[in-house]
N, C-alpha and C positions, 0 to 999 in steps of 0.2 A: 710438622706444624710448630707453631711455636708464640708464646705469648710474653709479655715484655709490660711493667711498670716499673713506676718508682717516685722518687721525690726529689730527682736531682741529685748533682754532687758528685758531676764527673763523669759519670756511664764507665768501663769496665777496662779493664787494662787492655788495651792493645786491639779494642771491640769501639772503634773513633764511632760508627756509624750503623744507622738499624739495617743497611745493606749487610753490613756483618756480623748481625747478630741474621740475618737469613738466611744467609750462608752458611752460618753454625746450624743450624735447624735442617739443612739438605744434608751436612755431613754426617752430624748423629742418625739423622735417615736411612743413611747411608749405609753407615756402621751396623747399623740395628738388624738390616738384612745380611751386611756381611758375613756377622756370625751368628744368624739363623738364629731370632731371637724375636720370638711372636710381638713383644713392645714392649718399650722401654719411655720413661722419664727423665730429664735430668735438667734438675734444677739449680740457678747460682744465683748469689746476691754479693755484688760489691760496689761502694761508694753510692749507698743508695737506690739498687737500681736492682729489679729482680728478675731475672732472664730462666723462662720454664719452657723447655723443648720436648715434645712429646711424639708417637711414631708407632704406628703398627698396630693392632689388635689385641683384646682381653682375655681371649680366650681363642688360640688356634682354630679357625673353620666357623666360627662365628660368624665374623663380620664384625662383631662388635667393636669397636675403634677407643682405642687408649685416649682418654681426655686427661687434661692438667688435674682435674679431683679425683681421677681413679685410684683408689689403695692399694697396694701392694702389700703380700705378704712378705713383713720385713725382718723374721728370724731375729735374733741378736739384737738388732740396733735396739729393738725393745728393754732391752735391756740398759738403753743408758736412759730410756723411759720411765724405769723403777727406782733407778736411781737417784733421777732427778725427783722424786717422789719423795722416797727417801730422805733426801737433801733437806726438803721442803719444810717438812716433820723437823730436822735438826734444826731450822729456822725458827719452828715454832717453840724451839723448847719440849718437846715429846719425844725424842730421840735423843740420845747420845752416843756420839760415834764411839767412844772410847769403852760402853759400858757393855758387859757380856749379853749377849743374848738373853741368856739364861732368865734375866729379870723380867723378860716379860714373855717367852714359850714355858710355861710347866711342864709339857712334854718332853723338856731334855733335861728334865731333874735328874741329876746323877750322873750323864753324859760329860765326855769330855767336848764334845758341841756347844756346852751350854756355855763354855768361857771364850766364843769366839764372842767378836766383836767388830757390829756395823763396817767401820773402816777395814777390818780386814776382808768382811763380805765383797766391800765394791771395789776392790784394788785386788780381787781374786787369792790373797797372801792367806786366804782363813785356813788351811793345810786339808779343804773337803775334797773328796773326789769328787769325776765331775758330774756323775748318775747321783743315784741310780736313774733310769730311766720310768716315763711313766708314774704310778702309783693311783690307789682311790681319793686321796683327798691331798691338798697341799702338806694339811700341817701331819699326816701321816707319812708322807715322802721327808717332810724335815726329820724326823723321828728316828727315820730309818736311814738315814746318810749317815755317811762314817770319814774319819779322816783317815789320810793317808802318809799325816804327817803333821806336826803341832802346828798351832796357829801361829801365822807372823815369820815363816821360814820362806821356800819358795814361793816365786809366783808360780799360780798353778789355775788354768780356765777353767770353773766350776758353775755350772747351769745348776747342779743342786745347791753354790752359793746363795743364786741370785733368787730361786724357790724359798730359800729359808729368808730372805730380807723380802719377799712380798708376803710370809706369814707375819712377819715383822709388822709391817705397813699395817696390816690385817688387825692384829692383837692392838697395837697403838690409837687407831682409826675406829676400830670398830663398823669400819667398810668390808664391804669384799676387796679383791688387791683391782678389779676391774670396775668395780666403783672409785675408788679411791685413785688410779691413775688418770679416770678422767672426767671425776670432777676437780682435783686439785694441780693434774697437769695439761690437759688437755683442751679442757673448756675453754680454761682461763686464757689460754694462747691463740684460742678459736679456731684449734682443730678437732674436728670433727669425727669421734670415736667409731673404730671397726677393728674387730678381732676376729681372730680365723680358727677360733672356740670360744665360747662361751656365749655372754647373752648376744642375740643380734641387733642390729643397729639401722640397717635397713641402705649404709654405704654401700653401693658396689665394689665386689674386691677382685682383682686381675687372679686367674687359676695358673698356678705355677705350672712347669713343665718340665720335662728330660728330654733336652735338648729341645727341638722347634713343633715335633708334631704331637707327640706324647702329655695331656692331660694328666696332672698329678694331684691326690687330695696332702691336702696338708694333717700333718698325724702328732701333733701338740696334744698333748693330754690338758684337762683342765688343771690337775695338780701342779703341770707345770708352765702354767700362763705367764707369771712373771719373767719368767726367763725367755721371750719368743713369741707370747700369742698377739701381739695389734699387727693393725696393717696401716699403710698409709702414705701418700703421693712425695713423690719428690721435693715438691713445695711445702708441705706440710712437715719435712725433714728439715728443709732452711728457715720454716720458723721455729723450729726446735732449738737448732745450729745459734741463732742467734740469741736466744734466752740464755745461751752456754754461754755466749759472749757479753752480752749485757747486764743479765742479772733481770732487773725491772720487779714488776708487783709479783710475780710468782717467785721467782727465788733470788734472794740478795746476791748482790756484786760478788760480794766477800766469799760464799759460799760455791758461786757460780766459777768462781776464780780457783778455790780448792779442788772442783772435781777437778781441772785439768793440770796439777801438780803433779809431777810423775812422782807414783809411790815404788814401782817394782821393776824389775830389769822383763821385758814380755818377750824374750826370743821366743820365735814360730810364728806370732801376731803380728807385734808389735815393735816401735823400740823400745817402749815402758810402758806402764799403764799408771793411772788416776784412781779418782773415784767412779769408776763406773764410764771412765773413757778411756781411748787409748790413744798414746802421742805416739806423732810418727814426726822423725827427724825431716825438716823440710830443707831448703837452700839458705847461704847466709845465716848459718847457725838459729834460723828460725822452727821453733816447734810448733806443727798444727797436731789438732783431737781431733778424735772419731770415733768412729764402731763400725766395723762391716758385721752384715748381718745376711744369712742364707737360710731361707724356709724351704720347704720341699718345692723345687724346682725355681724357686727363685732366688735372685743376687743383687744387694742393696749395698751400698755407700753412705757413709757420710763424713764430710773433710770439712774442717771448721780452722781459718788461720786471726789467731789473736791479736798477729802485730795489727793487720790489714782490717780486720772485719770480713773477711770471705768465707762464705760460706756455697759447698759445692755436695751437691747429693746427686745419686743416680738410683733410679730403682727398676728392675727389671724381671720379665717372670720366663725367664730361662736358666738352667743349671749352665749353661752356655756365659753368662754373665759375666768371669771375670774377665775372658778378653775382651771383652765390650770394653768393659770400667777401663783397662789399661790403654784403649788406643781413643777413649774418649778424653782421658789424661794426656796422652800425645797431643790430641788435635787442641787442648784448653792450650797444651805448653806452646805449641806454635804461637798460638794470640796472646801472646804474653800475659798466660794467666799458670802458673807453672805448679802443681799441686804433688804432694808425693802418695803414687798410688795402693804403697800398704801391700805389692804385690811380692809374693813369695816364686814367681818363677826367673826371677834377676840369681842365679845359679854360681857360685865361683869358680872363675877359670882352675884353680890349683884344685889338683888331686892329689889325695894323699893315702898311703896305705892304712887299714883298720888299725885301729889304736889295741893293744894287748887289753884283754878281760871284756870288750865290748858284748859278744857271742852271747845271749843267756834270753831270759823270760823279766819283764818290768809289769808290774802292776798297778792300775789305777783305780782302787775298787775291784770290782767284778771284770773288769777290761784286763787281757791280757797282750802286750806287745812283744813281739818276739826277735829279735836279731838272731841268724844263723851264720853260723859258718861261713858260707858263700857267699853272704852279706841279703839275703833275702829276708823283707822284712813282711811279719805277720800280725796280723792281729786277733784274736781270739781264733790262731790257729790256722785262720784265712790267707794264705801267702797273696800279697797287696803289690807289692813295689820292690826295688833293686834302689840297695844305699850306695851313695859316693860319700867317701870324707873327704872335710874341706878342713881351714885351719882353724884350729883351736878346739877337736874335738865337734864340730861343729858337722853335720850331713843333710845333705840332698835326699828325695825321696821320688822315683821315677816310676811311675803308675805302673804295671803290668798288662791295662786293657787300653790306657788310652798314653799313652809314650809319656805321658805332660813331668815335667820333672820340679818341685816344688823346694826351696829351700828353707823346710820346716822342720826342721831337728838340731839336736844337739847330746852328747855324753854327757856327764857332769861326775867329778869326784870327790872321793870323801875325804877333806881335808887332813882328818888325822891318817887315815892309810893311804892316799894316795890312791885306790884304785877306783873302778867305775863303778857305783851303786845307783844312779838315775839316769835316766832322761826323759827330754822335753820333745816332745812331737807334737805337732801345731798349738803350741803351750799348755799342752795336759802333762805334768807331773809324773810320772810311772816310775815305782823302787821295784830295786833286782830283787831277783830271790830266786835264790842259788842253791 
């Protein structure tokens, strides 16, 4: 199915006629059964015009049929949610990006946490690991997070980051972080709040899955809402997508323009990251933002391009989701709408033999990542995947249950010795220790 406004001002690149934008509507239909994926959304807005195609059922064996307002559990993207929160508060004069934490948690008196600082939280550089997981209360999860490395050093993806900038919110506000996200982000844009913990709201929200038949609960702790807990419809992402672009009565231009500055190098995610987005290298030396986001059983998008104004989201509730995303990216580039899809299984042709000293145990927190010998790679002991090296220290990671091979890693060495003491796996941070 598929629904269609706007105001003018061209209709869509390479999309002359509403014949082809219903043709777009049969193809994602299409797709959506392709790869066994209960339903999907995927909404775009360029030159005015807002094209939302939707397809298949809320919940596996239902019945229930995917509408343009159904919400999705949208993992991560939540997180450029807090952000923009965040942001808002620097607007007002109650935040300072520059200023330590510390000034306003008394919970990290004494901590070296307490001299992190806002802009290090949303450009992931604050040196936290990326747990712990869980906890009883937010600002007891911030309490108990530890770094793994000084603040303003690697990029390094941290969910206990983005925990400790919604205590932030929290302490500033004097809201809860889910008060505070949607009365000062949400309302205001006139999307309409639902989260997959905490208070209820009374939206309908799509039930994630593993893979097409498999019903999944979503397992967000309330401590760690900030980082993960809303849900919400692919159109309600391109009104998001465009407040990044325009700025307007919720967050000025100026600042709106800051998050998308790339602050840090994101090999595993991204090609950089922002404040609380992430850029990905697009064609003709253009850069678009985003945030891909995965909740338990679901897989969300959102691609935002600054020269153009395009705004493109997809949200889906199957683990199945990213080759959805990647051949619904094929079928935009055919209509000459050409997006870059952030996907990590573009693999490179050169192999190359293990680099000397790689072999050992990397730690992120409590997480342990293992490189063996044979090149078999584990995680807290769990043998996972089979490494390729590509150049530059740089490696591939090829599932063990499902072949899928992913090019989310990389070695890194230590300037003054020259040998291997880190790496990056889907941009988590891990030190050797040997």
């Amino acid at each position: 199915m598929l629904s269609a406004s706007g105001d003018g001002g061209g209709g869509l690149i390479g999309l002359a006629s509403r014949s082809d934008l219903a043709g777009l509507s049969e193809v994602v239909a299409a797709l959506v059964s392709a790869h066994h994926v209960p339903g999907a959304q995927c909404a775009l807005w360029h030159r005015g015009q807002l094209v939302s195609v939707f397809s298949g059922v809320a919940e596996h064996g239902t019945g229930r049929p995917v509408t343009p307002d159904l919400a999705f559990p949208i993992g991560s993207i939540g997180k450029a949610f807090t952000a923009a929160t965040a942001m808002v508060l620097v607007a007002d004069g109650d935040l300072d990006l520059d200023e330590p934490v510390g000034e306003h948690l008394p919970e990290l008196d004494g901590k070296a946490t307490a001299a992190i600082t806002p802009r290090q939280l949303l450009s992931h550089t604050s040196g936290l690991e990326s747990g712990p997981d869980g906890g009883p209360s937010m600002r007891r999860l911030v309490a108990r997070a530890g770094l793994i490395q000084p603040p303003g050093r690697d990029f390094s993806y941290s969910n206990a980051g983005f925990v400790l900038v919604g205590a932030l919110i929290e302490a500033v506000t004097g809201m809860t972080w889910f008060t505070a996200v949607e009365s000062i982000v949400l309302r205001p844009l006139g999307i309409e709040p639902a989260f997959v913990v905490g208070p209820a709201t009374g939206r309908p929200i799509a039930t994630g899955h593993a893979g097409r038949a498999r019903p999944v609960d979503q397992n967000i702790t309330l401590a760690e809402a900030p980082a993960g807990a809303l849900a919400a419809s692919a159109a309600d992402l391109v009104t998001f997508g465009r407040m990044l672009l325009d700025g307007g009565d919720v967050l000025p231009y100026e600042l709106a323009r800051l998050m998308r500055q790339p602050v840090a190098d994101a090999f595993g995610l991204a090609d950089a990251w922002g404040l609380g987005l992430a850029v990905f290298d697009g064609l003709a030396e253009k850069k678009w933002i985003g945030h891909d986001g995965t909740g338990d059983g679901t897989w969300c998008q959102l691609r935002i391009d600054p020269a153009t104004g395009t705004v493109v989201a997809l949200t889906c509730n199957s683990s199945a989701g990213a080759g959805l995303w990647d051949d619904v990216v094929d079928e935009l580039g055919r209509r000459g709408l050409p997006i870059p899809s952030g996907s990590l299984t573009a693999v490179p042709d050169v192999v190359l033999s293990p680099p000397a000293g790689c072999a050992g145990s990397y730690w992120n927190g409590d997480t342990e990542y293992s490189i063996a010998d044979d090149l078999v790679f584990s995680v807290d002991g769990d043998p996972q995947a089979t490494i390729t090296f590509h150049r530059d220290l740089t490696f591939s990671l090829e599932d063990d249950q499902t072949g899928q091979r992913l090019y989310a890693g990389r070695c890194l060495k230590n300037p003054r010795t020259g040998e291997i003491d880190r790496i990056h796996v889907n941009g988590r941070l891990a030190l050797a220790r040997r």
